[in-house]
C-alpha positions as a printed NumPy array, in Angstrom:
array([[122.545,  59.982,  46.405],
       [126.11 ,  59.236,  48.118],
       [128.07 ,  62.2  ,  48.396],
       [132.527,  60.78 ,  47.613],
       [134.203,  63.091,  49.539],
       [137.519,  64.318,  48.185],
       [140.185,  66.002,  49.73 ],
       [143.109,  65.347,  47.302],
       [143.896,  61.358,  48.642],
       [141.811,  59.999,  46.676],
       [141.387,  57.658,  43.363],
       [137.751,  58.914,  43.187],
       [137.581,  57.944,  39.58 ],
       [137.295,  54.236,  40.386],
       [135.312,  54.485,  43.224],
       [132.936,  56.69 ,  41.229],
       [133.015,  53.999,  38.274],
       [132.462,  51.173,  40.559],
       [129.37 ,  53.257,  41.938],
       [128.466,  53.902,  38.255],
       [128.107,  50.03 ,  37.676],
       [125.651,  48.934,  40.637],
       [123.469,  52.105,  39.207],
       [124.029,  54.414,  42.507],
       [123.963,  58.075,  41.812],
       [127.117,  60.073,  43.472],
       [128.843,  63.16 ,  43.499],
       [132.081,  64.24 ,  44.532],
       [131.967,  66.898,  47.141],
       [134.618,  68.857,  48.744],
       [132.458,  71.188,  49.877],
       [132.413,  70.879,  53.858],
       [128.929,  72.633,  53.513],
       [126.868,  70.799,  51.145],
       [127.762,  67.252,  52.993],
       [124.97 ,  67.202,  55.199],
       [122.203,  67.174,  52.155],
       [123.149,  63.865,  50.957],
       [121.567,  60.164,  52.029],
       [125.169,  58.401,  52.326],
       [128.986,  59.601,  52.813],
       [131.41 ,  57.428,  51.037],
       [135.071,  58.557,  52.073],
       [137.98 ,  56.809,  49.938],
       [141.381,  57.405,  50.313],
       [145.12 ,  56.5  ,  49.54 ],
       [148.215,  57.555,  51.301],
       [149.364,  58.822,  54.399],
       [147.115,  59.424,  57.035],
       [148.993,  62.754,  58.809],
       [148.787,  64.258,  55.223],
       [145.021,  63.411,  54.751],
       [143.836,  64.534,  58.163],
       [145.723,  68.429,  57.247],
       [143.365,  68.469,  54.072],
       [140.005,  67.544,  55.519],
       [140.816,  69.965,  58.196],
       [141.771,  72.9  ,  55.818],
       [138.141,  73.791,  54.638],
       [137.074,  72.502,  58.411],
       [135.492,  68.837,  56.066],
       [137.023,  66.9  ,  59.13 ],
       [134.163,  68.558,  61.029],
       [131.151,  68.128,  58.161],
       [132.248,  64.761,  58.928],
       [131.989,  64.343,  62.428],
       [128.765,  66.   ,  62.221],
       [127.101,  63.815,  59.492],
       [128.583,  60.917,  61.724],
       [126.119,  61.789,  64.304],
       [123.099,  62.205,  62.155],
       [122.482,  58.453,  62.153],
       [122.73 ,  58.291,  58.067],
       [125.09 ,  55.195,  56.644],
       [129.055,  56.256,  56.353],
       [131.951,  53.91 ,  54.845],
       [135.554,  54.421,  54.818],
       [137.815,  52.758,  52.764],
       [141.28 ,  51.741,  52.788],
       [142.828,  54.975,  54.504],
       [139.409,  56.256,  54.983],
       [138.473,  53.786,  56.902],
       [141.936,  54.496,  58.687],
       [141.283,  57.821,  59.555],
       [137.759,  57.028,  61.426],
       [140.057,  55.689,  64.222],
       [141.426,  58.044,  66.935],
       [144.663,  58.204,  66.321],
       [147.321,  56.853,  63.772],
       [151.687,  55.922,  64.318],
       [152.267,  56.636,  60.569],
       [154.794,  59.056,  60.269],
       [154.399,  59.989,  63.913],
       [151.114,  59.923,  65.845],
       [148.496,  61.792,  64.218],
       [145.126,  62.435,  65.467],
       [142.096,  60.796,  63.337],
       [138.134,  62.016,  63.51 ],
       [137.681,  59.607,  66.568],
       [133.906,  58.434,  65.681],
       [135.681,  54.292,  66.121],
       [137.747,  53.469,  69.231],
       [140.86 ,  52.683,  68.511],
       [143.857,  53.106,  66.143],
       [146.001,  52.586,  63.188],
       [149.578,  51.064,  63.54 ],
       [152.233,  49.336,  61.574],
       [152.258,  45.35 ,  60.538],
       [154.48 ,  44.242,  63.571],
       [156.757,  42.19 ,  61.251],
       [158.452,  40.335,  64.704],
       [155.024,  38.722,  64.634],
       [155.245,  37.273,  61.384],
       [156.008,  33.244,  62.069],
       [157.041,  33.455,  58.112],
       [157.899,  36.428,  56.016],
       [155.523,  38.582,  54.657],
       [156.108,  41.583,  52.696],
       [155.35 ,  44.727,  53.587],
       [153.005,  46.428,  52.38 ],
       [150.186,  43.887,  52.075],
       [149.411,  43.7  ,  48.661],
       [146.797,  41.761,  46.363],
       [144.032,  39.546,  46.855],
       [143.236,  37.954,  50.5  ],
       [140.443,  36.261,  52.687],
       [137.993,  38.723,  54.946],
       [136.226,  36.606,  57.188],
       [133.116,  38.073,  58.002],
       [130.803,  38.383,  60.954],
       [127.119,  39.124,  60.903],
       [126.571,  42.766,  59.144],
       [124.448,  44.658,  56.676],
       [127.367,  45.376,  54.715],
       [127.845,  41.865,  53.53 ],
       [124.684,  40.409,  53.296],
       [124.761,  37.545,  50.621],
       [128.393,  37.334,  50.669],
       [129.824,  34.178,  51.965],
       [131.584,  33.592,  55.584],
       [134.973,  33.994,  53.8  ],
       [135.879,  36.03 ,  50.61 ],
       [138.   ,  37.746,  48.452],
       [138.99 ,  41.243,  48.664],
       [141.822,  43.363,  47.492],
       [144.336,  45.072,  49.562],
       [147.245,  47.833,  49.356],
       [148.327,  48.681,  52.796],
       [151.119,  48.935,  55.721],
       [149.238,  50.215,  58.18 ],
       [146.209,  48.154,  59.74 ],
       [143.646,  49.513,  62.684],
       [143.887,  48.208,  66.193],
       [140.915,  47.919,  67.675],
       [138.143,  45.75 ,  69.938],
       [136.067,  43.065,  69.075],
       [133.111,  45.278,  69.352],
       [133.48 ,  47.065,  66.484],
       [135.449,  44.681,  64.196],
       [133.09 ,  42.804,  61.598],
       [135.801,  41.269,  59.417],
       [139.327,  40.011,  60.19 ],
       [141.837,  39.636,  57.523],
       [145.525,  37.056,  58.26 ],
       [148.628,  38.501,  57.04 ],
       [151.213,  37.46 ,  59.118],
       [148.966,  37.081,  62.109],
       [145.34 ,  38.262,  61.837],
       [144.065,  42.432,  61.865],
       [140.521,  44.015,  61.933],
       [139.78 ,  44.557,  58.379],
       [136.21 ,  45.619,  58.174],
       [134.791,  47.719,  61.487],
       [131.486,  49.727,  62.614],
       [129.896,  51.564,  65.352],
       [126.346,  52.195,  64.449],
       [125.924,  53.616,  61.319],
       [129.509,  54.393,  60.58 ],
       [131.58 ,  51.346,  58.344],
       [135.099,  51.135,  57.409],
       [136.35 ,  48.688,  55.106],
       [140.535,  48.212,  54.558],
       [140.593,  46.68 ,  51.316],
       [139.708,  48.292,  48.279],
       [135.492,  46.97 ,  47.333],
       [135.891,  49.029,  43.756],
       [139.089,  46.58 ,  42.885],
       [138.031,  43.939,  44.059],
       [135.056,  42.908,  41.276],
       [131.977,  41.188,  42.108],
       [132.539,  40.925,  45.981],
       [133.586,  44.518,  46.035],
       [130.555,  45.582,  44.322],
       [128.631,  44.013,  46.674],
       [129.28 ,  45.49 ,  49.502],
       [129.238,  48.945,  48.135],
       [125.538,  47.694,  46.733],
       [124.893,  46.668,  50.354],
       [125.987,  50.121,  51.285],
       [123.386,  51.866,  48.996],
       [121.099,  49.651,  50.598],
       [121.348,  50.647,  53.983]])
């Protein structure tokens, strides 16, 4: 059982859908308490990170968090979840994040673009992979779909897919048993569901 979190950022219906169609059981919890008694923590989320950090910390879920973080069980961010895993965030001002990845979440530096790009990054692009449970069976390079302006910043330690847009980010991380993923796996059809099957598999 994979508990969604929400915290009012979320599409939860599609991620709950796309869940529905590789057969995993979920609920969505936004109870801080009952988070520990599940197997997995899936945390979505769309929008901006200062906003979603005040709402997992009004019931104290930005803590139920950390703490599941540490009991070793799988964990997967996506899109601004997996922003918000990160220590900090320049959206809107600096923000701080739940700090279980080093690192954090800045603006597409646009002076780096050798050819315009538009900002945000939208639709369909390339992750290339490195070696990971998350994507195992999925080729060295695949399709995913993005929405975003803000991309994390962080070492090659932790970064197990790289996306180019304009020059290249880390768009898939993880440290231990905690994932983040930037693009969206429940848009993004048969690769997405994939890697969220990979996730129930962990």
């Amino acid at each position: 059982m994979v508990a969604i979190i929400d915290y009012n950022m979320g599409n939860l219906a599609s991620v709950r859908n796309a869940l529905a169609k590789i057969g995993a059981e979920c609920k969505v919890v936004s109870d801080p308490d009952a988070v520990q008694s599940y197997e997995r923590v899936l945390l979505p989320g769309v929008g901006a990170f200062g906003d979603a950090m005040v709402h997992l910390r009004q019931n104290g879920m930005d803590e139920a968090i950390r703490a599941y973080a540490l009991s070793g069980r799988p964990m997967l961010g996506i899109c601004l979840g997996m922003q918000l895993l990160f220590e900090k965030s320049d959206e809107f001002g600096e923000h701080e994040g739940l700090g279980l990845i080093p690192g954090e979440v800045k603006p597409f530096d646009t002076a780096r673009f050798e050819t315009p790009h538009k900002v945000p990054h939208m639709g369909w692009n390339a992750l290339r992979r490195e070696e990971s449970p998350l994507f195992k069976g999925l080729p060295a390079s695949f399709y995913l779909y993005f929405v975003h302006s803000f991309h994390a910043v962080t070492g090659d330690a932790y970064t197990i897919g790289r996306t180019f847009y304009g020059y290249e980010f880390a768009a898939a991380v993880a440290k231990e048993n905690v994932f983040g993923i930037q693009p969206h796996p429940e848009k993004s059809h048969d690769n997405g569901l994939k890697i969220l099957k990979n996730f129930m598999e962990l």
